[in-house]
C-alpha positions in Angstrom: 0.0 0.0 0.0 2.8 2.6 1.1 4.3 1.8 -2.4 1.5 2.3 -4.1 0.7 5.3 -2.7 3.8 6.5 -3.2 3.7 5.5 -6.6 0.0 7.8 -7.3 2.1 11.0 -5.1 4.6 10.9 -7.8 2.3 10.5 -10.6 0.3 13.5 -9.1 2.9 15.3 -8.6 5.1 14.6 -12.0 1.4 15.7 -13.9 1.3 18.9 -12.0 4.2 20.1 -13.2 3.4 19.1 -17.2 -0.1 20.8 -16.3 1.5 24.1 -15.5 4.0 24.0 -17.9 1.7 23.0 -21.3 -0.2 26.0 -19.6 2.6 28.6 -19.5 2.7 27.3 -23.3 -1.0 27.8 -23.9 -0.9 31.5 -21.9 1.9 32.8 -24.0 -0.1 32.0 -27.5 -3.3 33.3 -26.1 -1.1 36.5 -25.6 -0.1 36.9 -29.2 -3.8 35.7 -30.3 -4.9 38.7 -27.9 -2.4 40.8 -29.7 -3.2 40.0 -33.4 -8.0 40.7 -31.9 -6.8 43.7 -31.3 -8.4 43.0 -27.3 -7.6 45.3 -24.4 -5.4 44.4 -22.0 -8.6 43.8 -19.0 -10.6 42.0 -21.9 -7.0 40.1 -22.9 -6.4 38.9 -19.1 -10.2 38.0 -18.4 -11.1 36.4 -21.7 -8.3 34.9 -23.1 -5.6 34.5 -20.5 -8.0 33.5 -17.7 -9.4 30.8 -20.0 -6.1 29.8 -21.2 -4.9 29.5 -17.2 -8.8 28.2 -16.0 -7.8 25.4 -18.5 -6.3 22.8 -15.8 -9.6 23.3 -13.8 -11.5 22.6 -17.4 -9.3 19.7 -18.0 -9.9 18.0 -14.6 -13.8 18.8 -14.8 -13.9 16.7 -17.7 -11.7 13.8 -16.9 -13.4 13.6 -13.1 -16.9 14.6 -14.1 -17.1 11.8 -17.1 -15.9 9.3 -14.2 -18.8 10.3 -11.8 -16.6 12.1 -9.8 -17.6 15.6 -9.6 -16.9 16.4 -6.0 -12.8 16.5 -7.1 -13.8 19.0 -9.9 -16.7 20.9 -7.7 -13.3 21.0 -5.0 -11.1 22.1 -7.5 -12.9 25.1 -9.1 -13.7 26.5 -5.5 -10.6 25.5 -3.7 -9.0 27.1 -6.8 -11.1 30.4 -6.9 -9.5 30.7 -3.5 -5.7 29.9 -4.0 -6.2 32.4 -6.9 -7.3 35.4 -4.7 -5.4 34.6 -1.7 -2.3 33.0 -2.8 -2.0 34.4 -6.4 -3.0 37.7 -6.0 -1.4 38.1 -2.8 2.0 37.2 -4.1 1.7 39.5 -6.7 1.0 42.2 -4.1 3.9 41.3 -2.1 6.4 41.4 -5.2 4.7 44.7 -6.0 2.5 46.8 -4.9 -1.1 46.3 -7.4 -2.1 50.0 -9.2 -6.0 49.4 -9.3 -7.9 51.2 -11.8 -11.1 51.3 -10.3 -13.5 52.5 -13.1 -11.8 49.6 -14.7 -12.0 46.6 -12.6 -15.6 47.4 -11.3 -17.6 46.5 -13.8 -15.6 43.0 -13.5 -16.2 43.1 -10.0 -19.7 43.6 -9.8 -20.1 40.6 -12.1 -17.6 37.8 -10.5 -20.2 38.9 -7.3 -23.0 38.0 -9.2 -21.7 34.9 -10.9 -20.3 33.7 -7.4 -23.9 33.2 -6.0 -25.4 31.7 -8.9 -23.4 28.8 -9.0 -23.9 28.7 -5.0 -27.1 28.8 -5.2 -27.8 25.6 -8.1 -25.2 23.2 -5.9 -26.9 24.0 -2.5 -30.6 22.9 -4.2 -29.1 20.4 -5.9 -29.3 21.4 -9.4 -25.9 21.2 -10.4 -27.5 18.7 -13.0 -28.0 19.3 -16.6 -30.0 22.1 -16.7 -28.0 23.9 -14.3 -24.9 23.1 -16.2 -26.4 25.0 -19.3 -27.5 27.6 -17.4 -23.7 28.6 -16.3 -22.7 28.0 -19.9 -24.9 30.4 -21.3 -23.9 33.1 -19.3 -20.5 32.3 -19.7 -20.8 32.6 -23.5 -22.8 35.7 -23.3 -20.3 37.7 -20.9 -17.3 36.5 -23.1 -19.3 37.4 -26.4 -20.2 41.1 -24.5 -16.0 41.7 -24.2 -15.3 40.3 -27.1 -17.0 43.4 -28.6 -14.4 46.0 -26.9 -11.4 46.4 -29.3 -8.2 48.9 -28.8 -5.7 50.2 -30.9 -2.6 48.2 -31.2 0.9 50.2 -31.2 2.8 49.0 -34.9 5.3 47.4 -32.2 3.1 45.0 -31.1 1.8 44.3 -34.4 1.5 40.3 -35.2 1.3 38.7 -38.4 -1.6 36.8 -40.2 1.1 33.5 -40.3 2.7 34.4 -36.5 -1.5 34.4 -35.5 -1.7 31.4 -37.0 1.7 29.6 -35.3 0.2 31.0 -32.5 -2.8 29.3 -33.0 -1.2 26.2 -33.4 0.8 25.9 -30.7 -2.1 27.1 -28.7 -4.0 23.9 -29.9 -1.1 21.4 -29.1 -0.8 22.8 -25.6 -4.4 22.3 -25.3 -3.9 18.3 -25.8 -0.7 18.6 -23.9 -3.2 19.8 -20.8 -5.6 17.5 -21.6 -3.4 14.1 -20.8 -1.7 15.5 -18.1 -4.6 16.3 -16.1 -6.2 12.6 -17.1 -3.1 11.3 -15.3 -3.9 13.8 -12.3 -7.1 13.1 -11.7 -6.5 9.3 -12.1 -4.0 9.5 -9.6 -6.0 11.7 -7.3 -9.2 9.2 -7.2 -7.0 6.6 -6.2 -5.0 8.3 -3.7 -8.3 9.4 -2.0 -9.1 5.3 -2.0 -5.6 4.7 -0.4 -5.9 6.9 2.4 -9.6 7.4 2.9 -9.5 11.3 2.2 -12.4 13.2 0.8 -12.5 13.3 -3.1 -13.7 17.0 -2.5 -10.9 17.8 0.2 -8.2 16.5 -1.9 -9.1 18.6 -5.2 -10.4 21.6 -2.7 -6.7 21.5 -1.7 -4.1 19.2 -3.2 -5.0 19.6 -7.0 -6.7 23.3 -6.4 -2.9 24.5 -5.7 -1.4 22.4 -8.5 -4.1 24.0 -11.0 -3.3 27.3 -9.8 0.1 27.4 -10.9 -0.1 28.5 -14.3 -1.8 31.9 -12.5 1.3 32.4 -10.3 3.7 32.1 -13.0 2.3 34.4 -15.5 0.4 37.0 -13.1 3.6 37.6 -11.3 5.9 38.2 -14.6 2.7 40.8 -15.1 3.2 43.1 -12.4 6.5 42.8 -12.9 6.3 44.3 -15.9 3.9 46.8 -14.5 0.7 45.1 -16.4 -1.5 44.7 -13.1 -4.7 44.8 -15.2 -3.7 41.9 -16.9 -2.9 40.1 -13.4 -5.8 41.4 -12.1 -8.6 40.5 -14.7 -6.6 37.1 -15.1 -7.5 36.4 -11.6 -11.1 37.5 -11.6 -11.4 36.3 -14.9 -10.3 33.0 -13.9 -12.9 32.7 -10.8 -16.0 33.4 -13.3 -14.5 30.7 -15.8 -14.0 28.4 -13.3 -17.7 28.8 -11.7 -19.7 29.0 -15.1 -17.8 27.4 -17.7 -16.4 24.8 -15.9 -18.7 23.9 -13.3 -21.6 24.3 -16.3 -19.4 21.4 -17.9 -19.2 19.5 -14.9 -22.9 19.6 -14.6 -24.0 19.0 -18.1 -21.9 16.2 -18.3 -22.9 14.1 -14.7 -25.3 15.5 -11.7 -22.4 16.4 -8.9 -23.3 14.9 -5.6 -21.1 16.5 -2.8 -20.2 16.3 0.9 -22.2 19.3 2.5 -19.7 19.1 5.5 -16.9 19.9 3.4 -18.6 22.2 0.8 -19.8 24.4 3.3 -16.5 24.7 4.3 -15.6 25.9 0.8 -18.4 28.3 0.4 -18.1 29.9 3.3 -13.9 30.8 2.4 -14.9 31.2 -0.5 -17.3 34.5 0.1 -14.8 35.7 2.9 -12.0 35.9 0.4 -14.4 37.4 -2.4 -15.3 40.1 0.3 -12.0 40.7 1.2 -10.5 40.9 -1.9 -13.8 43.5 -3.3 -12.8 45.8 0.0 -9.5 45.9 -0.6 -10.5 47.1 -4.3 -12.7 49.6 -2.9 -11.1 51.3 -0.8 -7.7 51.3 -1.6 -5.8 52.7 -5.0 -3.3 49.6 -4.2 -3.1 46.4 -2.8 0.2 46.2 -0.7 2.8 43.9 1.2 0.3 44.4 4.1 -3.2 43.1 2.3 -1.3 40.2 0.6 0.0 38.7 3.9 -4.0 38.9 5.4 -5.1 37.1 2.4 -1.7 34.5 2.9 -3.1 34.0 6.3 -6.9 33.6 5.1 -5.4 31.1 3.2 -3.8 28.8 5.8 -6.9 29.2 8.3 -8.7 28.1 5.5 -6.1 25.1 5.2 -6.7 24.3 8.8 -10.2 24.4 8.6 -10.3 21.9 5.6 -8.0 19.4 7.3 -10.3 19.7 10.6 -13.7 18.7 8.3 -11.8 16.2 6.6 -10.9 14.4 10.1 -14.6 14.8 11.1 -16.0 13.3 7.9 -13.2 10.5 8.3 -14.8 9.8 12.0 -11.4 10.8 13.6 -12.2 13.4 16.1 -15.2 13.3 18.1 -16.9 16.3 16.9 
């Protein structure tokens, strides 16, 4: 058993690190697709990159969700919707200081708020079925078709090509697949290691596999404010949380009724809105988001950590609760 689970740990962990690296492959082609659409650099970081980086959660909704196992995806998206505020974001912020344009960002805002509770809302009633699934689909389409609309003018530097678009677009493709198989080994390594040691399927991809998707958002969001391009960071992030709780949940739902753990999910939810409102009062009230704000939301993000690992031991019958 000890080898074996061994065995799945390195599997797990050898298919994290192709996920996030086919990812990095798939962000840097959206960027030159972006480029070539003419898209702003918001519309760029919420459409494009934070589908190319919500990919991994996309992946593993499809490969767990076809397999009846739609707790890890259900785990993922909202264990990952977390990591990316308070572990992303606040890294960024801690490397730099985030410039927040507020007229900007609060149109964005006000929507990620709005698309947070829908999804809430159709898993606590138990719709996260079929027509549910459509349901965050269509609105997922429909915002991404409203952005899609909002062109800019590109500088001649930043021109691209009809035949670099179309390299781009290639490689973009290939990455895709390269995703694709990696998370199928992830997932298939996950399941098993939740039947090795009795964990949760929904506490293991709320924490183990939601910070292995999230990597691809660490490694291009920080090279972003590096570079001073905090809209880009910042509607990557926030871009990422509506894809993950429309698109991919939607998927998730249309393709196999998700039946959870309410113990653990309320868990989830309930991190999940203090993070969201945390995050939304740091953007309105503040022109930046420091050193200072990035630590709280680190240390959000390891009482959340506790908190899952103390449900998990209840669910598993091993405190007396």
């Amino acid at each position: 058993m000890v080898t074996n689970l061994l065995a799945q740990a390195l599997t797990l962990l050898v298919s994290l690190v192709a996920l996030a690296k086919f990812s990095q492959y798939v962000i840097e082609n959206a960027r030159t697709l972006a480029r070539y659409f003419k898209i702003s650099e918001v519309v760029a970081g919420f459409v494009l990159i934070a589908g190319a980086t919500s990919l991994p959660e996309l992946s593993v909704a499809i490969m767990s969700s076809s397999q009846k196992e739609g707790a890890i995806a259900v785990g993922n998206v909202l264990g990952s919707n977390i990591a990316d505020l308070a572990i992303v974001l606040a890294t960024c912020a801690i490397v730099t200081p985030l410039i927040i344009k507020r007229e900007e960002m609060f149109e964005i805002s006000r929507i990620l708020l709005i698309t947070s509770i829908i999804p809430l809302v159709l898993i606590y009633t138990g719709n996260l079925d079929k027509f549910g699934g459509l349901l965050l689909v269509v609105i997922f389409v429909a915002y991404v078709y409203y952005l899609s609309k909002k062109k800019i003018t590109i500088d001649e530097k930043d021109h691209i090509t009809r035949d670099q678009a179309l390299r781009a677009f290639l490689l973009f493709n290939i990455s895709i697949l390269g995703v694709l198989l990696s998370s199928s080994f992830a997932v298939n390594s996950t399941i098993e290691i939740s039947k090795l040691t009795g964990l949760a399927t929904t506490f293991i991809g709320a924490t183990l596999l939601a910070l292995g998707t999230s990597l691809p958002e660490i490694a291009i969001d920080v090279q972003a404010v590096r570079k001073g391009l905090y809209s880009l960071a910042l509607g990557d992030v926030m871009g990422s949380a509506m894809t993950n709780l429309t698109l991919v949940l939607g998927i998730t739902g249309l393709i196999n009724p998700v039946v959870l753990d309410l113990d653990i999910f309320n868990t989830l939810m309930v991190f999940l809105l203090l993070t969201n409102i945390t995050f939304m009062y740091f953007l309105q009230t503040n022109r930046r988001v420091t050193e200072k704000e990035g630590f709280i939301l680190y240390g959000i993000f390891f009482i959340y950590l506790l908190a899952m690992a103390g449900v998990q031991l209840h669910v598993s019958q091993l405190l007396p609760f």
